[in-house]
TORZA-665262 format. One line per 2 residues: for each residue x, y, z of C-alpha. Coordinates in steps of 0.05 Angstrom, whole numbers. Each point is the difference from the previous one (the first is absolute). Example, Ala and Ser with C-alpha at 12.3 -4.5 7.8 and 13.67 -1.06 7.14 Angstrom:
<atoms>
246:-90:156 ~ 27:69:-13 $
</atoms>
This chain:
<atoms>
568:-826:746 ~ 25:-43:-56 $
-3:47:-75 ~ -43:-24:-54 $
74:-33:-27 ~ 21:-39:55 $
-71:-26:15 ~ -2:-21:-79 $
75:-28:8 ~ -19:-42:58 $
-68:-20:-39 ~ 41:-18:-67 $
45:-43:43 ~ -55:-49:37 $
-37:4:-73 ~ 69:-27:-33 $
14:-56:62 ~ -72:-31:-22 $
12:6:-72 ~ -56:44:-22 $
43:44:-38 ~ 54:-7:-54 $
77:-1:19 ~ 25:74:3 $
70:33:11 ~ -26:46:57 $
14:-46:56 ~ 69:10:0 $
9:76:-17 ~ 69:31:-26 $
17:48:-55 ~ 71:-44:-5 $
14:-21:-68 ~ 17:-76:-3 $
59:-8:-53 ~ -1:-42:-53 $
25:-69:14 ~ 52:-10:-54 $
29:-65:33 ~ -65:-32:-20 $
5:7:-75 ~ 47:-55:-14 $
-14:-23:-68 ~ 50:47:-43 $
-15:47:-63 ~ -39:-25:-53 $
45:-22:-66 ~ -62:3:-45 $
13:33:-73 ~ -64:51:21 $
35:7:69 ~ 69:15:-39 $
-23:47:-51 ~ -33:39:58 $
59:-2:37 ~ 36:31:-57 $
-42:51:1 ~ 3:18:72 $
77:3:-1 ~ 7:49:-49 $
-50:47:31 ~ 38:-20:64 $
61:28:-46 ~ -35:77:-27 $
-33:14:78 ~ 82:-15:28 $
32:38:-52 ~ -34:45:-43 $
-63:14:35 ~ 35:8:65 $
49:50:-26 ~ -41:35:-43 $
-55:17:53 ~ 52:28:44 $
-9:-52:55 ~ 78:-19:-7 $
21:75:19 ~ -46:10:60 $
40:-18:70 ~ -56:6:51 $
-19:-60:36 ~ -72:2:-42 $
-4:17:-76 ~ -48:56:-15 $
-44:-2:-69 ~ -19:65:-19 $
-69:-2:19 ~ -59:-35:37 $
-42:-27:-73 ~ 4:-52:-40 $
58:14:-50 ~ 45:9:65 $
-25:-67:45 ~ -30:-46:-46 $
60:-17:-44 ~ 52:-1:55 $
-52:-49:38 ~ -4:-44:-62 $
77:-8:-1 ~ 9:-12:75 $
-61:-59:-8 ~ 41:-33:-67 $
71:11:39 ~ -25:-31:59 $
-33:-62:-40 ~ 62:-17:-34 $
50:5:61 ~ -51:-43:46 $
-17:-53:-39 ~ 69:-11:-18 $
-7:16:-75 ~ 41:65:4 $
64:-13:-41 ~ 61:52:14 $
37:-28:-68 ~ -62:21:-47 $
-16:67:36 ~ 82:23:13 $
-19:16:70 ~ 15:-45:55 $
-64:-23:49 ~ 34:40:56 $
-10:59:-31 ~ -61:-14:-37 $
-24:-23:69 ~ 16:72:29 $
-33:40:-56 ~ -59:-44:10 $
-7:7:77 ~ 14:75:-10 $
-53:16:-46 ~ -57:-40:36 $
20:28:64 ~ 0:76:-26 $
-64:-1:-35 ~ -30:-25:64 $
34:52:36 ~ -29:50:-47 $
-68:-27:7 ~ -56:50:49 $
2:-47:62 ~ 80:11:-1 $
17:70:-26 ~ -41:62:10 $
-24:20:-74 ~ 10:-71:-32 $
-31:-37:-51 ~ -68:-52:18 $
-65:3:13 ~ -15:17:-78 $
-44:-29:-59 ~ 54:-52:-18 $
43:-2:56 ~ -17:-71:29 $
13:-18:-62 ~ 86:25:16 $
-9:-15:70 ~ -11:-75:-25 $
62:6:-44 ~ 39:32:43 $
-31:-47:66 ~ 11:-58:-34 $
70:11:-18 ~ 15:12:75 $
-46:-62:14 ~ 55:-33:-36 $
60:38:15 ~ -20:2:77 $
59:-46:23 ~ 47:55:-28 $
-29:57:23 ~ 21:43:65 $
-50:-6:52 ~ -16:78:-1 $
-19:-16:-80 ~ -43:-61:14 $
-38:49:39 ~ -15:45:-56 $
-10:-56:-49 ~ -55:-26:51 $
-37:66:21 ~ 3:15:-74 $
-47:-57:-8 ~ -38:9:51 $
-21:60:-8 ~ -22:2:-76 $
-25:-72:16 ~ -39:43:59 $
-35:50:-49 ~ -39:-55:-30 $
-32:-23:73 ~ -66:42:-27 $
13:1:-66 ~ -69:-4:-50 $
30:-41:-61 ~ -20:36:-64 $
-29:-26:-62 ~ -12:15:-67 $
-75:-26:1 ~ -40:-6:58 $
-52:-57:16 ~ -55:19:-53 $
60:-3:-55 ~ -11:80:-18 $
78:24:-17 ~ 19:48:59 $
71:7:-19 ~ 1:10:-72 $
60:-17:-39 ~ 36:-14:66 $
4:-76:26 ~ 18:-3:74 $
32:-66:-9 ~ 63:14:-3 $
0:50:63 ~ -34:-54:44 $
47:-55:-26 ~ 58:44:22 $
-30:26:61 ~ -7:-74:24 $
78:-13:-25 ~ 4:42:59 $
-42:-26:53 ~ 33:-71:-20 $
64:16:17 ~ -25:39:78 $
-39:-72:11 ~ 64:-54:-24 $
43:54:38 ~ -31:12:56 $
-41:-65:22 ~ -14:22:69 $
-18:79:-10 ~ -60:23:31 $
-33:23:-61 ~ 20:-73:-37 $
-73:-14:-5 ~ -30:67:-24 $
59:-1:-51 ~ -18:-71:-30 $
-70:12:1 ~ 12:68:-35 $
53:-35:-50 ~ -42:-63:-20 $
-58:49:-10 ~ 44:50:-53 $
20:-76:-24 ~ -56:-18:-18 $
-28:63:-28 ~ 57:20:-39 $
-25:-39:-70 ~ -72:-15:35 $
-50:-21:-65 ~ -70:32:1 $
-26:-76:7 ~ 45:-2:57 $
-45:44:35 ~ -51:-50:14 $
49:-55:3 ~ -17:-52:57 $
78:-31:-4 ~ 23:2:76 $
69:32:7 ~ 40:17:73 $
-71:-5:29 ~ -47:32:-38 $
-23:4:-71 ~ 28:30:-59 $
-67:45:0 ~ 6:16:73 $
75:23:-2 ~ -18:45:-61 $
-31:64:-19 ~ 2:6:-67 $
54:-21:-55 ~ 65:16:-43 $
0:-43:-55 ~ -37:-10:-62 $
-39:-72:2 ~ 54:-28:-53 $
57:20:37 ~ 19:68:-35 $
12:70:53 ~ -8:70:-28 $
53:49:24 ~ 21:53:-41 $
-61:-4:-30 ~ 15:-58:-38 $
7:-78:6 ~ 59:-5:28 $
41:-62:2 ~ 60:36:44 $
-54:8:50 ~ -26:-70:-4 $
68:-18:27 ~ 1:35:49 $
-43:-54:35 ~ 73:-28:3 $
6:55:66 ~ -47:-53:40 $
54:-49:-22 ~ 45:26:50 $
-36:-42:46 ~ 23:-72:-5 $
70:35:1 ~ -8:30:60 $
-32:-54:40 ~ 37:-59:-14 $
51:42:20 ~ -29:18:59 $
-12:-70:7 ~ -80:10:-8 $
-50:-31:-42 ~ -26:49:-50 $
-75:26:-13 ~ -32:-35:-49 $
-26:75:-10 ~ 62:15:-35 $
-12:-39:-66 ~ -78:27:-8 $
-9:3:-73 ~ 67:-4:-19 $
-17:-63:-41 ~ -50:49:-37 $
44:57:-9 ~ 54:-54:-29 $
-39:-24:-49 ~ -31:62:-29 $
78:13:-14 ~ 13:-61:-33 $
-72:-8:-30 ~ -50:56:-13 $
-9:16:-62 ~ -9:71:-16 $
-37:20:-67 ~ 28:49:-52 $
-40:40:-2 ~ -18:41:48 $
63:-30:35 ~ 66:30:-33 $
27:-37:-62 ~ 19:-61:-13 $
-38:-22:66 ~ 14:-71:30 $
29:-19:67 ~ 38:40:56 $
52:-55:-1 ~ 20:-18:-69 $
13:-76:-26 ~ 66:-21:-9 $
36:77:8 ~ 13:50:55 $
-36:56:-29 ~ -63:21:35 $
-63:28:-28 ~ -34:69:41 $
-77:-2:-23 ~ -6:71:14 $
67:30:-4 ~ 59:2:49 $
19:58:31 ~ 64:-34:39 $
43:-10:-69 ~ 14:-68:-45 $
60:-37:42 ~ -31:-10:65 $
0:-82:15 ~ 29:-17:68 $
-69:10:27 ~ -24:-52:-45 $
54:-42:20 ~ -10:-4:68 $
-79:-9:-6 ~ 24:-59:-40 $
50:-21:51 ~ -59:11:49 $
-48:-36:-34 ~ 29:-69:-6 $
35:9:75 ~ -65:7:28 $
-54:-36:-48 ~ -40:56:-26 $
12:-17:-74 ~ -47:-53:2 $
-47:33:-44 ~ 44:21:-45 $
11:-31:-66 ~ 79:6:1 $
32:0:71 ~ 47:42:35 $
49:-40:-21 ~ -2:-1:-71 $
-11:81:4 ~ 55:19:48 $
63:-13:-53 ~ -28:45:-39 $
-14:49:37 ~ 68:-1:45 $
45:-14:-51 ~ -28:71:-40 $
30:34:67 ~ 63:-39:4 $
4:14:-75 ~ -4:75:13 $
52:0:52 ~ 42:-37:-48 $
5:55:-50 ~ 60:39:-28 $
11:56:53 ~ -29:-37:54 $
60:-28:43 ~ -18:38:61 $
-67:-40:10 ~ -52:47:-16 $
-62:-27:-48 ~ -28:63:-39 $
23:44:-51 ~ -52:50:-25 $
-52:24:45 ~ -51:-26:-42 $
17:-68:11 ~ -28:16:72 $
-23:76:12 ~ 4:-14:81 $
57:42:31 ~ 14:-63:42 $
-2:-54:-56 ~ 76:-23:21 $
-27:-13:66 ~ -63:-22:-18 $
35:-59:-33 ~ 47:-19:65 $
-64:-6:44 ~ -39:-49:-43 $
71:-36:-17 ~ 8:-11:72 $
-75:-19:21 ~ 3:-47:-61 $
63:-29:18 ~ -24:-3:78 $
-61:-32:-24 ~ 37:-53:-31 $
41:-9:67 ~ -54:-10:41 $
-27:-50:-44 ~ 65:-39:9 $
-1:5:69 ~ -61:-44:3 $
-34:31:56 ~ -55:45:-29 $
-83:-19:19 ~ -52:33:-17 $
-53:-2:62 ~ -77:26:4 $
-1:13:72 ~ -39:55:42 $
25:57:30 ~ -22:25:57 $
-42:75:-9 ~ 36:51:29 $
-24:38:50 ~ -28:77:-12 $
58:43:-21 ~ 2:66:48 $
-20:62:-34 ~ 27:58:39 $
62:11:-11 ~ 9:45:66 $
-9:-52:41 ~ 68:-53:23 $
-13:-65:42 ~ 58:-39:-33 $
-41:-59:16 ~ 12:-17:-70 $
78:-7:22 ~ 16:55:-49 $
26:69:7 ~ -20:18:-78 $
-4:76:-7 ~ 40:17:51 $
76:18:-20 ~ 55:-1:55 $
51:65:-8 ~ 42:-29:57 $
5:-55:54 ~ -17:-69:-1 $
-78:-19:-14 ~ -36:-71:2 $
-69:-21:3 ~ 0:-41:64 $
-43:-28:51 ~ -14:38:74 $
-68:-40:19 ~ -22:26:-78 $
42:15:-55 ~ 41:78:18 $
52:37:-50 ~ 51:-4:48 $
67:44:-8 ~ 62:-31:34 $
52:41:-13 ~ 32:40:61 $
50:38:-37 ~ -31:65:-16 $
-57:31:-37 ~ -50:-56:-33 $
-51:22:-41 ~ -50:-32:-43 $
-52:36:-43 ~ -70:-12:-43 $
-55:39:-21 ~ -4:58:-45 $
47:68:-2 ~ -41:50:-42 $
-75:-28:20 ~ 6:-12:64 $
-15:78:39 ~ -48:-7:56 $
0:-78:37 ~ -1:-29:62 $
47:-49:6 ~ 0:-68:54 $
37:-56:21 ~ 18:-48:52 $
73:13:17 ~ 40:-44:47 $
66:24:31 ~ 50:-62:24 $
67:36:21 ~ 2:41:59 $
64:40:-16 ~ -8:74:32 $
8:31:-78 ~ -55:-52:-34 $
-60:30:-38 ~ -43:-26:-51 $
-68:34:-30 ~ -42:13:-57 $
30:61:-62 ~ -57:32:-33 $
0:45:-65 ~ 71:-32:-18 $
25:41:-64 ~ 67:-18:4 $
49:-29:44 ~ 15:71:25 $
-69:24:15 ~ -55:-37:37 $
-31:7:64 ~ 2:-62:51 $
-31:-15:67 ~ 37:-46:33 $
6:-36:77 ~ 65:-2:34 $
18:-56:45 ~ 15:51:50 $
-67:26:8 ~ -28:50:-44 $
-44:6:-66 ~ 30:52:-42 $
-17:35:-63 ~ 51:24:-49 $
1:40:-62 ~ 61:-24:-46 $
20:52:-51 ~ 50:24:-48 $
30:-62:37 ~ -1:28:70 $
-36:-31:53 ~ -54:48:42 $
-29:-12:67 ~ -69:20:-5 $
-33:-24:62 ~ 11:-60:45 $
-28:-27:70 ~ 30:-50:48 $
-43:-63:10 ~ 9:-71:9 $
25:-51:-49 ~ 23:-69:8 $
32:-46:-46 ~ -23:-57:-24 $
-87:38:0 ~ -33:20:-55 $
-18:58:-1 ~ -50:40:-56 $
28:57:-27 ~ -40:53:-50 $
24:65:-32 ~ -49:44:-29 $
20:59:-54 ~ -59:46:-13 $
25:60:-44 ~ 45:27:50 $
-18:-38:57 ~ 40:-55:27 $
-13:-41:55 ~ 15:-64:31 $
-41:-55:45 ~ 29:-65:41 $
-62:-44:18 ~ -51:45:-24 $
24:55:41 ~ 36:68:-28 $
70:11:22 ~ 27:47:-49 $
-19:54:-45 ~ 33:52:-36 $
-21:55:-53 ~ 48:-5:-65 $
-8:4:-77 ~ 76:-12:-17 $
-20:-75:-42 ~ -65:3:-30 $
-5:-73:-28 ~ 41:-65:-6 $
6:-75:19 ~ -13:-40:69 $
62:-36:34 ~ 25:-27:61 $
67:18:34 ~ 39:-32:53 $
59:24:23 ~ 49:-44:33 $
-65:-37:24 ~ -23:-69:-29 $
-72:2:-2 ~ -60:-19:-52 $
-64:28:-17 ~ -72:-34:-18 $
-67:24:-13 ~ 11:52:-43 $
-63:50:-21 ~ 1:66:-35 $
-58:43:-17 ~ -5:57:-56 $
-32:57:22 ~ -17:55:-37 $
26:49:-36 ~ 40:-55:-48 $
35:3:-69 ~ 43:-41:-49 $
44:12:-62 ~ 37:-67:-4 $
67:41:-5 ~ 31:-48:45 $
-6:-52:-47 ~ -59:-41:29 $
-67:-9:22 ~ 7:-36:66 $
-58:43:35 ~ -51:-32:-56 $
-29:-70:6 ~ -18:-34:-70 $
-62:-39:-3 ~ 8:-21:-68 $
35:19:-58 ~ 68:15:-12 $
17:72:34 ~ 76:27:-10 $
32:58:11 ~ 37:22:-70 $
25:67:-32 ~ -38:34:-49 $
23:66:9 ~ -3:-2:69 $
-13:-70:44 ~ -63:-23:1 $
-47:-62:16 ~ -14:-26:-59 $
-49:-66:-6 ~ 9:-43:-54 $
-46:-54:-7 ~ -52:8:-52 $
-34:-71:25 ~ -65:36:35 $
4:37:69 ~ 62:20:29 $
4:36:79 ~ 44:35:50 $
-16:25:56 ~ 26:38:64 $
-22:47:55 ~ -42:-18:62 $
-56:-29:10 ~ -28:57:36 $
13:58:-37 ~ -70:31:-6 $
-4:72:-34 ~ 58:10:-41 $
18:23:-80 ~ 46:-50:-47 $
40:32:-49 ~ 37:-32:-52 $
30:3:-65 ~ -20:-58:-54 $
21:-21:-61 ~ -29:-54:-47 $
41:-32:-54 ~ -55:-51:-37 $
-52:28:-47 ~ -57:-56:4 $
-74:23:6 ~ -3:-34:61 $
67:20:37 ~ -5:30:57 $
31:28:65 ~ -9:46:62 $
5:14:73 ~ -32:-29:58 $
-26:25:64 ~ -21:-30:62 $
18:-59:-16 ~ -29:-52:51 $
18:-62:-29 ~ 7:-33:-78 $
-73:6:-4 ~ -17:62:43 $
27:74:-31 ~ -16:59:-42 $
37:3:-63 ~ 6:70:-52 $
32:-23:-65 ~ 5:21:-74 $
-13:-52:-52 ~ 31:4:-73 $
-60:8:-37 ~ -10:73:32 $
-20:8:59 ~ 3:9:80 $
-42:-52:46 ~ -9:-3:70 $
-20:-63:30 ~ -23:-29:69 $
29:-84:11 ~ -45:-25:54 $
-1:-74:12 ~ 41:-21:-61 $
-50:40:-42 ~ 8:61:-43 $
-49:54:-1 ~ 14:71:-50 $
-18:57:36 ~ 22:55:-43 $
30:0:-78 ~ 17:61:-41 $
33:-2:-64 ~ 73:25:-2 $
51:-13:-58 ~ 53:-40:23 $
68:-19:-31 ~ 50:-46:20 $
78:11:8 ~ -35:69:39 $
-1:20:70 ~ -66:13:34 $
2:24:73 ~ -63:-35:36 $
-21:27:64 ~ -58:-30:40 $
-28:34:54 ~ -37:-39:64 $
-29:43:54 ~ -60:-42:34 $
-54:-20:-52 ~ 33:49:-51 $
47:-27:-53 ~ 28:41:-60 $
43:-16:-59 ~ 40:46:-33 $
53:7:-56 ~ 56:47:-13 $
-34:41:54 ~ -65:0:-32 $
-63:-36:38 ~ -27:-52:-44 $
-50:-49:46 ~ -32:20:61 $
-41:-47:41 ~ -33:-20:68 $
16:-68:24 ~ 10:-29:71 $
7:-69:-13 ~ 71:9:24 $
39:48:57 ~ 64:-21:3 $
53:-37:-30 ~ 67:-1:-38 $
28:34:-69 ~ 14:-44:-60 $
9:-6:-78 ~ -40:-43:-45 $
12:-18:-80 ~ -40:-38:-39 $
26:-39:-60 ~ 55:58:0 $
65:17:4 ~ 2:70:52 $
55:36:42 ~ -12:48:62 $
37:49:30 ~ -1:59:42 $
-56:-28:58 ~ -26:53:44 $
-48:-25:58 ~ -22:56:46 $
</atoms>
C-alpha cells in the first residue's frame, strides 16, 4: 500500500506536469548545500566614496577581531581543533558569530587588505575558517550540551551560517557538515512555528511594550539563509512559506490587516495575523519608540544578499514596508511635548546626530546601524518616500563610525571608548557585522545581478507532529546523532538510515535519556553482510555509552537480548531462529518497569527480568554488520517523568510558542512568548486514568496572564486544562471542539517568580485539581477518556519542572 506521502508525492508530480501548481524545489530532494558561485561575480569591488568609507571601516574592525579581540578572548591560546566560548548564551556566541560573518565578508569579496589590518589573508583566512567551523561544532545538532534551539539563536545560527555560506570553499568537509546541520536544524524549529505579534487582528495590544519585529525579522535572516543554501532540501518549501510569512509580518501596519495587495500568492491580509508596527512606521520595544528597533527591519535585508548569491531572485516580501519605516526615520516629526525635548526628526538635517523621542536605552554613539539602513535604502529603492535619500544620509552617518575608530588610542581598530557610547557588551562586534553587511550590500549591487521577483511558492505539505515516529522520507536523519560508524539517509525501495561501516561497533542515538522509562520501541531493520560475527538491533534505555540494553539479530541465527553495564556486556536471553540478509525484518523491545522483552514480526523471542538502567535514549547498533533501519515508532507508557537535566526537551512536541529548556536554579521548560497561546505536549494518546504533576512558575504579572497543565489531551482543540491566572485564582477548564467551557474557579492568591506544584487527577468521569497538595477544583466530566499530558501559557512567560505522570 502506497503511505499517505508517496500517494501525495506521486499526486504533486502529475499536478506539476499539467501546470496546475506553482514551481517547487521538492521534485528534486537533497539536503546538499549548493556553493556559492564566485566565478560568476565578475564585475570587481565597488570604488564608490560610500563604498570606500565603508570599506575603511570594515578593515579596521577586520584589524581589533585579528589582534586584540582575538587575543584578548583567549581564542589565540586554545590548541584544540575547535575554540570553546565559555558558555552556550548570547555574550559567548553572538559576538564571536558577528566577527566570523564581517571576517568572512571582507576576505570573499576581495576587500580584505593584509597591509591595513598587519595580518596577512592566510592567516586571517585560518582564524576565520576556525571560528565559523567551531561555533558550528558547538552548536546542539553537533555537540551534546551545545548552544541552539533558544529565543535568539536563529538569529547566531544566521551569522554564524552565513559566514560558512561564504567561507564554504575553505572549509574541511567534516566542518561544512556542521555549518549545514547547524542550519538546518534551527531553520527546522520554525517548520510549525506560530509568528507572534504585538497586536492581533482587532488592533487590542497583546504584547505590551514589546514589538515582535525585530524577532521575526531575525528569525527569517535565518530561514533565508536554509532556502539560498539549501535549494533542493526537503523542507525548502515549508521554510519559504514560513520565512515570507515572518517577512511580511515583521513591521505588518494595522491597515495592513485588511490589505488586498497580493504578495507570494496571497494577500497581505491573508498571510497576517495581526501587526508590529505603529501605522506611521514607529515599533515599541523597551517600552518606548524605538528607532534601534526600526532598524532592525534591516535583518530582512539579508535577503537580496543571500540570494543573488545563491543566484536566486529575491521575495519581493523582503522590502514590505521598508519604504515606510525609512521615511518615518528621515521624516516624522515628533512633538515636544509629550515627546522628549527639543523634538524633531529621528534623522537630523545636515548632522550625524540622531534624535530618540522617548529616550535611548543603547547609549549616544551608536550609528553603523544607521549607516547601513542608508546603504540599504538607496541599494534597494526603499527611500523613495523619503525626503532625503540614503545617499545623502549615509556620509553622515558612516563617517561618525570611521571618525570614532580614528581617535587617539584607537590604532588597534576598535570603535568605542566609554560604555555609554554603546551599553551592549558586544558593541565592537556589533559594529563589524553591520560594516560587513553594508559593505556586502554595496558588492552585490556592483555585481549587477540582484532581482527582486513576486513569485508563488508552493505550500508545504503538513509538518509531522510526533516526534517518536522516523520515516526519513523527508531525506533527513534530524534528531538522530551518530556516536560511531558511518550514517546516510539513502534509498532501499524508500528512504532507510543506513550504517555502512564494517569496522566495529556503530551506533547512532535519539530520543530522550531522563524521560524516556517505560516504551516500546520498533523498527524495520535490514541486515546485508553475512559474516558469521554480524549483528545489528535496536538499544533501549541508553544512559550512557556504557549502560544500555540492546536486542539485536545475528547473521548467524539468533535474536539475543543483552544488558550492557558498568561497560560490560550481559547475555540475558537469546534463541536461534532464522535470519537472512538482505529481509527486513521488524524488531520491538518493550521495557515495562523491570520487564524487558523483545519481539521479531510480532512474535516474542526474548525476555528477561532486570532493573539495572531505569531510563535513557533509543539507538541502533551494528557491529561489524552494514545494515539500516526505517519505520521507527516508540510509545510512552506509563509511569513517565521529566526534569530536563539532560539539557533538553526532545520527548515534548511544541504546538506553538517558543518552549526551551533553560536554568533557573535547576533546568527547566520555560515558554517565552507572551503573543497569546503557547503549547507542548507529550505522552500517548491512550493514556486513560492517570495523575500529572508538575512544578510551574510564572514570570509576567498581567491580569490576564495565565498558565497550567493539561490532561487528556486529544488534539489542539480537544483537552482538560487546570491553570492559575495572575489575578488570583485556580480554573479548571474543559476545550471541546475549539471551545472553552469553565467548569470550576476558586480564588487563590497567586504570585509570579513562585513555584506552584499543580496536580490533576483523571480517574473516569472524575477530575481534580490541586495545589501544593491541597485539592482546589473537583468535577465530573466525561467529555474526554484518554489522551496525552501538556503545558499551556497564556500571554505569559512560565517554566516547568519536575513532571510526574502515574
Amino acid at each position: 500500500m502506497l503511505s499517505f506521502k508517496k500517494w501525495f508525492m506521486l499526486f504533486f508530480t502529475a499536478l506539476l506536469v499539467l501546470g496546475a501548481l506553482p514551481a517547487s524545489r521538492a521534485e528534486a530532494s537533497s539536503t546538499a548545500v549548493v556553493p556559492i558561485a564566485w566565478s560568476s561575480f565578475t564585475a570587481g569591488n565597488p570604488t564608490d566614496a560610500n563604498s570606500l568609507r565603508v570599506l575603511d571601516t570594515l578593515l579596521n574592525t577586520n584589524k581589533y577581531a585579528l589582534g586584540t579581540w582575538w587575543t584578548n578572548k583567549g581564542f589565540a591560546a586554545q590548541t584544540g581543533s575547535y575554540l570553546t566560548f565559555g558558555g552556550v548564551d548570547e555574550p559567548n556566541i553572538r559576538p564571536p558569530a558577528s566577527e566570523a560573518l564581517a571576517l568572512a565578508i571582507s576576505l570573499k569579496t576581495g576587500a580584505y587588505n593584509a597591509t591595513e589590518t598587519g595580518v596577512t589573508q592566510t592567516n586571517a583566512m585560518a582564524i576565520a575558517t576556525k571560528l565559523t567551523a567551531s561555533l558550528a561544532y558547538q552548536h546542539r545538532i553537533n555537540t551534546t550540551s551545545g548552544w541552539g534551539n533558544g529565543w535568539q539563536t536563529a538569529f547566531w545560527a544566521y551569522l554564524a551560517g552565513t559566514a560558512g555560506y561564504l567561507l564554504w570553499d575553505d572549509l574541511s568537509v567534516t566542518d561544512r557538515e556542521y555549518v549545514r546541520k547547524m542550519v538546518e536544524y534551527e531553520a527546522n524549529r520554525f517548520n510549525s512555528y506560530t509568528v507572534p505579534y504585538y497586536r492581533n487582528e482587532a488592533g487590542t495590544i497583546i504584547s505590551a511594550g514589546d514589538t515582535k519585529a525585530e524577532e521575526n525579522a531575525w528569525n527569517s535572516s535565518l530561514l533565508q539563509l536554509a532556502t539560498a543554501m539549501m535549494p533542493d532540501h526537503p523542507n525548502w518549501n515549508l521554510w519559504m512559506n514560513k520565512n515570507i510569512e515572518l517577512m511580511i509580518s515583521a513591521y505588518s501596519r494595522p491597515s495592513d490587516t485588511t490589505s488586498t495587495r497580493v504578495l507570494h500568492g496571497k494577500t497581505v491580509a491573508e498571510w497576517l495575523h495581526g501587526s508590529n508596527a505603529n501605522e506611521d512606521g514607529t515599533v515599541v520595544n523597551h517600552n518606548i519608540i524605538h528607532p534601534d528597533y526600526m532598524n532592525s527591519i534591516t535583518q530582512l535585508l539579508n535577503a537580496p544578499l543571500l540570494y543573488t548569491l545563491a543566484g536566486k531572485n529575491t521575495p519581493e516580501a523582503a522590502l514590505f514596508n521598508a519604504d515606510i519605516v525609512y521615511d518615518s526615520l528621515v521624516d516624522l516629526n515628533f512633538a515636544n511635548p509629550p515627546y522628549a525635548s527639543p523634538g524633531g526628526t529621528i534623522y537630523i538635517d545636515g548632522s550625524a546626530d540622531a534624535y530618540y523621542p522617548q529616550g535611548n536605552d543603547w547609549g549616544t554613539k551608536r550609528r553603523m546601524h544607521f549607516a547601513y539602513m542608508d546603504a540599504a535604502a538607496s541599494a534597494f529603492g526603499f527611500d523613495t518616500l523619503a525626503s532625503q535619500k540614503g545617499n545623502y544620509w549615509e556620509p553622515y552617518h558612516a563617517q561618525m563610525v570611521l571618525d570614532m575608530q580614528n581617535r587617539a588610542g584607537h590604532t588597534d581598530g576598535h570603535t568605542y571608548e566609554a560604555s555609554s557610547e554603546d551599553t551592549y557588551a558586544g558593541r565592537e562586534e556589533w559594529v563589524a557585522q553591520f560594516a560587513g553587511r553594508d559593505y556586502l550590500t554595496k558588492w552585490i549591487i556592483k555585481q549587477n545581478k540582484y532581482v527582486l521577483t513576486n513569485e508563488t511558492y508552493s505550500a508545504p505539505a503538513p509538518a509531522p507532529v510526533n516526534p517518536f515516529t522516523y520515516t526519513f522520507e523527508d531525506g533527513t536523519s534530524t534528531g538522530w546523532t551518530p556516536v560511531n560508524g558511518t550514517w546516510n539517509v539513502v534509498t532501499d525501495g524508500s528512504k532507510v538510515y543506513k550504517q555502512t561501516s564494517t569496522s566495529g561497533e556503530a551506533l547512532v542515538l535519539a530520543g530522550d535519556t531522563s524521560a524516556w522509562s517505560n516504551y516500546s520501541y520498533e523498527a524495520t531493520v535490514k541486515l546485508y553482510d553475512a559474516i558469521a560475527n554480524n549483528a545489528t538491533g535496536l538499544v533501549g534505555r541508553y544512559a550512557d555509552n556504557n549502560n544500555y540494553y540492546l536486542f539485536r539479530l545475528t547473521t548467524s541465527g539468533k535474536a539475543q537480548l543483552y544488558k550492557k553495564a558498568g561497560g560490560t556486556f550481559t547475555l540475558l536471553q537469546e534463541v536461534s531462529m532464522s535470519v537472512t540478509t538482505n529481509t527486513s525484518y521488524t524488531l520491538k523491545l518493550v521495557m515495562d518497569g523491570s520487564s524487558i522483552s523483545g519481539y521479531v514480526g510480532g512474535v516474542l523471542k526474548v525476555s528477561a527480568t532486570d532493573s539495572t538502567i531505569s531510563a535513557g535514549r533509543i539507538g541502533f547498533r551494528a557491529y561489524n554488520q552494514t545494515a539500516s533501519m526505517d519505520n521507527v515508532a516508540v510509545v510512552q507508557n506509563l509511569p513517565f517523568g521529566d526534569q530536563y537535566e539532560d539539557g533538553d526537551a526532545y520527548s515534548w512536541v511544541p504546538i506553538s510558542g517558543m518552549w526551551n529548556v533553560v536554568t533557573d536554579g535547576t533546568n527547566v521548560l520555560k515558554q517565552t512568548s507572551t503573543s497569546g497561546e503557547a503549547v507542548t505536549v507529550t505522552g500517548n494518546a491512550s493514556w486513560a486514568n492517570y495523575t500529572l504533576q508538575a512544578k510551574l512558575k510564572m514570570y509576567d504579572a498581567l491580569s490576564f496572564n495565565a498558565s497550567g497543565i493539561i490532561g487528556r489531551y486529544v488534539d489542539d482543540n480537544n483537552y482538560y486544562l487546570f491553570r492559575l491566572i495572575t489575578a488570583g485564582s485556580a480554573q479548571l477548564y474543559k476545550k471541546s471542539g475549539g471551545a472553552f467551557t469553565l467548569l470550576q474557579e476558586v480564588p487563590l492568591t497567586v504570585n509570579t517568580n513562585t513555584a506552584y506544584t499543580l496536580k490533576l487527577v483523571m480517574s473516569g468521569s472524575s477530575l481534580t485539581g490541586y495545589v501544593n497538595g491541597t485539592q482546589l477544583v473537583s468535577v465530573t466530566d466525561s467529555t474526554f477518556t484518554n489522551g496525552k499530558i501538556g503545558f499551556r501559557t497564556y500571554k505569559q512567560t512560565a517554566s516547568f519542572d519536575d513532571i510526574v505522570v502515574n
